[in-house]
N, C-alpha and C positions, 0 to 999 in steps of 0.2 A: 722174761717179758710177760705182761699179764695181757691176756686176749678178751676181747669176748665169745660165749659159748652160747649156740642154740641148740636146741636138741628139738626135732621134730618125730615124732611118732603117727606113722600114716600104715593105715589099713583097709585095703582095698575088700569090698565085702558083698560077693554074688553081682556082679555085673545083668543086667536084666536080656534075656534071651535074643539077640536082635534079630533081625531079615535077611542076613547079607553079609558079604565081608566086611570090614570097614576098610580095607582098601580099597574096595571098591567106589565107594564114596566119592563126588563129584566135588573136587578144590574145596568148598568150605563148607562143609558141611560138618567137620568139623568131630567126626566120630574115632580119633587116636584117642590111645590110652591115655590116661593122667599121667602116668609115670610109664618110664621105662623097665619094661616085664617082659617077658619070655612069649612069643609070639601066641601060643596056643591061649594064653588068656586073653587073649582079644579076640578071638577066633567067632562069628557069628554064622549062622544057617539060613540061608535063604525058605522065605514060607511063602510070602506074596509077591508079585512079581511089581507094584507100583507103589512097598510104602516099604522103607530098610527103617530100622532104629536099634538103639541101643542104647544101655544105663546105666549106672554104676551108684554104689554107696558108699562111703568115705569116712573115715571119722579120724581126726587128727588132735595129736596133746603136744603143747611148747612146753620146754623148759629154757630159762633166760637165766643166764650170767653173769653180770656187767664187772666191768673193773668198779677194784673198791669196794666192794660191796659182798660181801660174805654168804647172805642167805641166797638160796635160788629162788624166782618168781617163774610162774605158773599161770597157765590160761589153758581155756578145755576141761575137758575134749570139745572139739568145734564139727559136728555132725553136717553130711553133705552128701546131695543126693541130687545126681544129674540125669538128665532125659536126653537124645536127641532123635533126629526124624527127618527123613526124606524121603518124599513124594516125586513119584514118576508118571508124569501123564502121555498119552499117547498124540495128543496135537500140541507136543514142545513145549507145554509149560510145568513147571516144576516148583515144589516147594521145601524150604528146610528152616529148622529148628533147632539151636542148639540153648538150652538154659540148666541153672541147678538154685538150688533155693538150700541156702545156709542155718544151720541150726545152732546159733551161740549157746552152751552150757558151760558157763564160766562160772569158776571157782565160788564168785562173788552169786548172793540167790538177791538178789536185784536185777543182773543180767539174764539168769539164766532162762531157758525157755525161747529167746527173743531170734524169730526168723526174718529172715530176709532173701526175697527172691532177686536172680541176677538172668537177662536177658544177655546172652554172648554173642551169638550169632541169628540171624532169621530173616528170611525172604522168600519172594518169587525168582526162577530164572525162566527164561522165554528163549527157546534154539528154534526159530522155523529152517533154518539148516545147518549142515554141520559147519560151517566155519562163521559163524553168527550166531552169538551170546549176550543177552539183556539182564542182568542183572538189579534188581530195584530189593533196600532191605539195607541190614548188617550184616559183615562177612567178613572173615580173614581169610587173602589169599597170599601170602608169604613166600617168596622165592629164593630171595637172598640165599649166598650158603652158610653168611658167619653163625657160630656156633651159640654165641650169647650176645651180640653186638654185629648190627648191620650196616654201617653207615650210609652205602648206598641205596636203603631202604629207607625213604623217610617216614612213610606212612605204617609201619611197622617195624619201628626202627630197634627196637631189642628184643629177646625172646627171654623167661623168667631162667634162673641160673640152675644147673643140672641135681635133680634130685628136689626141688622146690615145686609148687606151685607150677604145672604147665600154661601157661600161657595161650588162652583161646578166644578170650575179648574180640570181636573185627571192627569195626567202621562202620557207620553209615553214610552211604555210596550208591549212586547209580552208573553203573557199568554196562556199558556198551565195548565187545571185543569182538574181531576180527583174529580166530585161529585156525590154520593148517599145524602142520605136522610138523616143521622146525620150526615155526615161528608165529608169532602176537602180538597183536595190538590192542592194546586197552586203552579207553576214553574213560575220565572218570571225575564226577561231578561229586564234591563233598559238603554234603548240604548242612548238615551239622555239627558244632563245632564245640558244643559243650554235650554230656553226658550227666545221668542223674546216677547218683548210685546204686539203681537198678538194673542202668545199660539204657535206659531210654531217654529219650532227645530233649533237655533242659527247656526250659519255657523261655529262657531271655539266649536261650541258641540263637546263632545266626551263620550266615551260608559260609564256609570253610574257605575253598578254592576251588580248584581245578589239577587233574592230574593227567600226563597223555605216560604210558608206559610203554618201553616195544624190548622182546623175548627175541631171542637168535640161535637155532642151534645149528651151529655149520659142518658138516665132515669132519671127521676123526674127534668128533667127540666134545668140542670148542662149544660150552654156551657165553651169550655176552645179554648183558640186561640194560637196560637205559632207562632213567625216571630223572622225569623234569615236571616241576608243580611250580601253579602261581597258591599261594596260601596267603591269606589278606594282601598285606603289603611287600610281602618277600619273597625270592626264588628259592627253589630247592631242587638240586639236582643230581642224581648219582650215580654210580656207575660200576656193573660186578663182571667180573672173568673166572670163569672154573672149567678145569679139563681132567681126564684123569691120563697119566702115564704109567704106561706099562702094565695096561689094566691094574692094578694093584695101588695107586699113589693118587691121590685127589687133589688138586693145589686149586687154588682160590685168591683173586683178589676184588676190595669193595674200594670203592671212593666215595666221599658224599660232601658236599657243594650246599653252607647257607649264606646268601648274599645278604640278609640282617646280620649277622656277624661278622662276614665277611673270613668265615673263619672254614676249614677242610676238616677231615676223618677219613684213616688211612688203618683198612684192614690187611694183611695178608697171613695166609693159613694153609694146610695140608693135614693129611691124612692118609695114614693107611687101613689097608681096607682086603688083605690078603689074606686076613685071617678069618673064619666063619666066627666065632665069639669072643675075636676080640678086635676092637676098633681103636686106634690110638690118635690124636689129633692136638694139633699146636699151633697158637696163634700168637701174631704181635699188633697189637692194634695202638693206633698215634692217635690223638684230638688235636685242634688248637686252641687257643686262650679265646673264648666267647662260643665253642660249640658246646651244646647240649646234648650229654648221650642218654639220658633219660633212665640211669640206673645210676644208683646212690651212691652204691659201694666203690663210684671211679671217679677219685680228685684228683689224680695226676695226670698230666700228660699221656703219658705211653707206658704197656704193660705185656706182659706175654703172660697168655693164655695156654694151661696143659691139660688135656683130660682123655682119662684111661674109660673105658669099658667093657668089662668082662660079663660076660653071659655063661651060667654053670661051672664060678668058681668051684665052687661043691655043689654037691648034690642041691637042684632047685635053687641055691644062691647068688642072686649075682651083686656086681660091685660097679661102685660107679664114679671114682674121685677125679675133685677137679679141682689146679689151681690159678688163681690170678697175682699172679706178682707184677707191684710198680718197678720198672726199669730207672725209676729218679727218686724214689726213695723206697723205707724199708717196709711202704705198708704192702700185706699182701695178705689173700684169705684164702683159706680152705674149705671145700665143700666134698665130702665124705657119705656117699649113700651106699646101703645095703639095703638087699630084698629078700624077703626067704619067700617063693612061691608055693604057696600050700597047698593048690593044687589049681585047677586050669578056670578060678573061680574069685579065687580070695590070694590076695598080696598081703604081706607084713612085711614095712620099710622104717628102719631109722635111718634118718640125715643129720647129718654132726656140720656147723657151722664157728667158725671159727676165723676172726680178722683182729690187724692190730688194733689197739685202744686207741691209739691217736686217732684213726677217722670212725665217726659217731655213724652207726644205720642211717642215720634221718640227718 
């Protein structure tokens, strides 16, 4: 059987000095690694007590495969170089930044040289107390648990596939929440509805919808999530359950509700989680005929989801495979990443991509 093959070549290079954990970091602010690496390279020091940031530099090389087709094609290396930032003020108002500006040097010297800046995330937040949050800007704040596919998440309804491109784009939204300790309410106005290819708000944009969202975490560990949106003319509405058993077992499920289609999305998944470096998890996830999952690689109905992660295969290596098989027919892809951590500074990863020839990328 002939595949296709991508080979991506990614090299994480001096992360810039931040302020702070980045776990520390307030919901979307949006300062996690690109890829998944060994904790200590993300690791930041606090210097200021009212501004965190952090930055990283990038540089990535494709190589492509196609059926049929005998020579390999080539692009890159594609230089990338990201910033982010949050500001803490002492009368509740707050600010964050997340962007990186792209540097195309492609093969072709017509391309090359040619940048492009990308706005991801950025706003104010406003807390005059702690269970009152005003949010005005872009932001990703993402809860879901599926692992590449959330159907109960409309507004962020897939996350990029493991070992790719992470996924930090948000929305523009104003947010108004109501949070305590097990639980939240979000109010959420979507004023923009087109995007430019920089991240900022198209000129013939117009106002999106409306979103109301509510968080629940009850005893023994039970969270439940509920999202219900008017978007133009249609509803959308979804629904997640995740607990863990036996401290050790994660299980999870998503539902998600579009009444233009009239069509469901049906996740459920697990995970264990007993091991310190290694993580194992399996998903089956269903559509029906008129949903939209908003990632290319999935024409069939239903498919299961497996993906291993190992941290210090070998010395500073870790590994990262994941596959999607259709359950109704024979397409299914592989996604294969390795890391070699150079040290608590600089990453080297290859990811090996690989699907059947019947379904096309695009």
């Amino acid at each position: 059987m002939r595949i296709n093959k991508i080979l991506f070549i990614l090299m994480l290079f001096s992360p810039v000095q931040g302020l702070a954990q980045a776990d520390d970091l307030e919901e979307a602010a949006g300062l996690e690694p690109q890829a998944p690496v060994n904790s200590e390279s993300s690791t930041t020091a606090p210097v200021l007590s009212w501004l965190r940031w952090r930055g990283y530099g990038l540089v990535d090389y494709h190589l492509l495969k196609q059926p049929k087709v005998d020579e390999l094609s080539e692009s890159g290396p594609q230089g990338e170089v990201a910033l982010a930032f949050d500001t803490i003020a002492s009368n509740g108002f707050s600010a964050f930044l997340e962007g990186r500006v792209i540097v195309e040097t492609e093969t072709q010297p017509e391309f090359s040289g040619s940048a492009q800046g990308l706005i991801e995330q950025g706003g104010i937040r406003y807390r005059p107390v702690d269970k009152f949050l005003l949010v005005l800007g872009k932001e990703r704040n993402r809860r879901a648990p599926g692992l590449i596919l959330s159907p109960s998440d409309f507004l962020h309804s897939n996350q990029s596939l493991p070992g790719l491109r992470e996924e930090r784009s948000g929305i523009w939204l104003a947010r108004v929440s109501w949070q305590v300790s097990d639980q939240s309410i979000d109010l959420i106005a979507l004023p923009v509805n087109k995007q430019t290819s920089t991240g900022l708000a198209a000129e013939d944009s117009e106002y999106a919808g409306t979103v109301a969202r509510y968080f629940k975490r009850f005893e023994g560990g039970l969270d439940l999530g509920i999202d219900y949106g008017r978007l133009g003319d249609q509803s959308k509405a979804g629904l997640f359950l995740q607990t863990i058993l036996a401290e050790v077992w994660k299980v999870y499920g998503e539902g998600g509700y579009d009444s233009q289609s009239e069509a469901t999305s049906t996740l459920l998944g697990g995970s264990f989680e007993g091991w310190a470096d290694v993580s194992v998890r399996a998903e089956w996830y269903q559509q029906e005929d008129g949903w939209k999952p908003n990632l290319l690689l999935l024409h069939d109905p239903s498919y299961l989801i497996l993906s291993l992660s190992v941290i210090e295969l070998m010395d500073r290596f870790n590994l990262t495979p994941t596959f999607l098989h259709s359950l109704s027919s024979s397409h299914q892809t592989s996604i294969v990443r390795g890391e070699w951590v150079v040290d608590d500074r600089q990453v080297v990863g290859l990811t090996f991509l690989a699907m059947n020839p019947e379904r096309p990328i695009a």
